[in-house]
N, C-alpha and C positions, 0 to 999 in steps of 0.2 A: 782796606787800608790804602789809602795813595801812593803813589810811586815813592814822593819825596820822604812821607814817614816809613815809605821799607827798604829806604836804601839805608836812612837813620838809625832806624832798629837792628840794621844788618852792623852798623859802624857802633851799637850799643855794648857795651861791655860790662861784667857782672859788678867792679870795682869805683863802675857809674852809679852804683846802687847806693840805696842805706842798707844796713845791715839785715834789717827786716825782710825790707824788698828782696836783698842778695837770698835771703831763706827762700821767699816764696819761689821766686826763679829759678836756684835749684831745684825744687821739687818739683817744678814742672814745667820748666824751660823759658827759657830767656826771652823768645819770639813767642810764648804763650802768654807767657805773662804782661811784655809787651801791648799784646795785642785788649788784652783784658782793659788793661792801665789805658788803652787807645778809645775804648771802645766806653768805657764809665767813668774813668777817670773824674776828679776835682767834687768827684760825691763820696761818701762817706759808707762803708761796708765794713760790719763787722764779723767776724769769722766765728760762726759758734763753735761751744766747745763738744766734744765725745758725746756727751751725754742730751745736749740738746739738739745735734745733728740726729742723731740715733733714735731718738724718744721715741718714734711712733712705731720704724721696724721692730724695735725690746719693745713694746707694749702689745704689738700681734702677737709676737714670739711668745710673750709669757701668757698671752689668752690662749694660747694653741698648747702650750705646754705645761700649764698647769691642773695640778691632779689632786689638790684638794691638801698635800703634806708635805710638797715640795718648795713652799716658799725660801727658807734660806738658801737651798742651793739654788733655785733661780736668782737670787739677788746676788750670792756669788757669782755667777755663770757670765752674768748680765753688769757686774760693779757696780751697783744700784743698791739702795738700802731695801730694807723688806720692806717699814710702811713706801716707798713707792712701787714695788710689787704688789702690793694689799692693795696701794691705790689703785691700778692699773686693773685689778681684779674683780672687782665694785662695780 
């Protein structure tokens, strides 16, 4: 980042935000977030959700931990329906 965007960032405040933004920046600060918004800014990112961030560690998980009668409680375990445990098992 250049001098004159971290003196900027320094003079940035959370109430400078949209609400959204003000969410993300709390959760992982102000000058991180900042710098993200510096660095990609004006392009378009979408945040997956739980399940589609997670997809592929819960689908090792359930090939390592499946034992042939365990399907519903891995989809409990996991918050995933059983046919995508059955899938992931296939």
């Amino acid at each position: 980042m250049d001098s004159l965007s971290n003196e900027l960032v320094n003079e940035l405040k959370l109430e400078d935000l949209t609400e959204a933004q003000q969410y993300l920046a709390n959760e992982i600060g102000i000058r991180e977030f900042a710098a993200v918004c510096i660095k990609t800014g004006g392009g378009s990112f979408c945040f997956p959700n739980r399940n589609n961030l997670l997809k592929e560690p819960i689908r090792r998980r359930i090939e390592k931990e499946f034992n042939g009668t365990n399907l519903k409680e891995l989809a409990t375990k996991y918050g995933i329906s059983q046919s995508t445990v059955y899938k992931y098992i296939r």
